[in-house]
C-alpha positions, 0 to 999 in steps of 0.5 A: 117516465110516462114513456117507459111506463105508460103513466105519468107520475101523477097519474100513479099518486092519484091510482094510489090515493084513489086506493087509499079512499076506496080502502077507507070508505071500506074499514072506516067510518069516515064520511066521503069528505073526511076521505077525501081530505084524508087521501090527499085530495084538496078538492072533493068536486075532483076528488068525486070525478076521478073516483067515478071514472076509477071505479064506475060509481060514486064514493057514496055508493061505493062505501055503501054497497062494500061496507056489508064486507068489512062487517062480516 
């Protein structure tokens, strides 16, 4: 699959729980952990640094700097 489609299927399932949590630290009031177990990741050191990576910043700082969005 990884060669057909330059991804690996985990590769995918992580991008969509990672979209998943960024949509959930945005519409919900659920703290970063409660995210983090609700996407589907078991272990929040992982959890932080593949959000990180993904979207340049902490879910934390994430969740605070687009709530203003959702509110409006």
């Amino acid at each position: 699959m990884k060669q057909i489609f330059g991804f690996s299927p985990g590769d995918l399932i992580r991008t969509i729980r990672l979209k998943h949590a960024a949509e959930l630290l945005i519409k919900s009031n659920l703290t970063v952990s409660e995210v983090c177990y609700q996407s589907g990741f078991n272990n929040r050191s992982y959890f932080y640094r593949e959000f990180k990576k993904t979207y340049n910043t902490t879910p934390k700082e994430f969740q605070l700097r687009n709530k203003h969005i959702s509110d409006t």
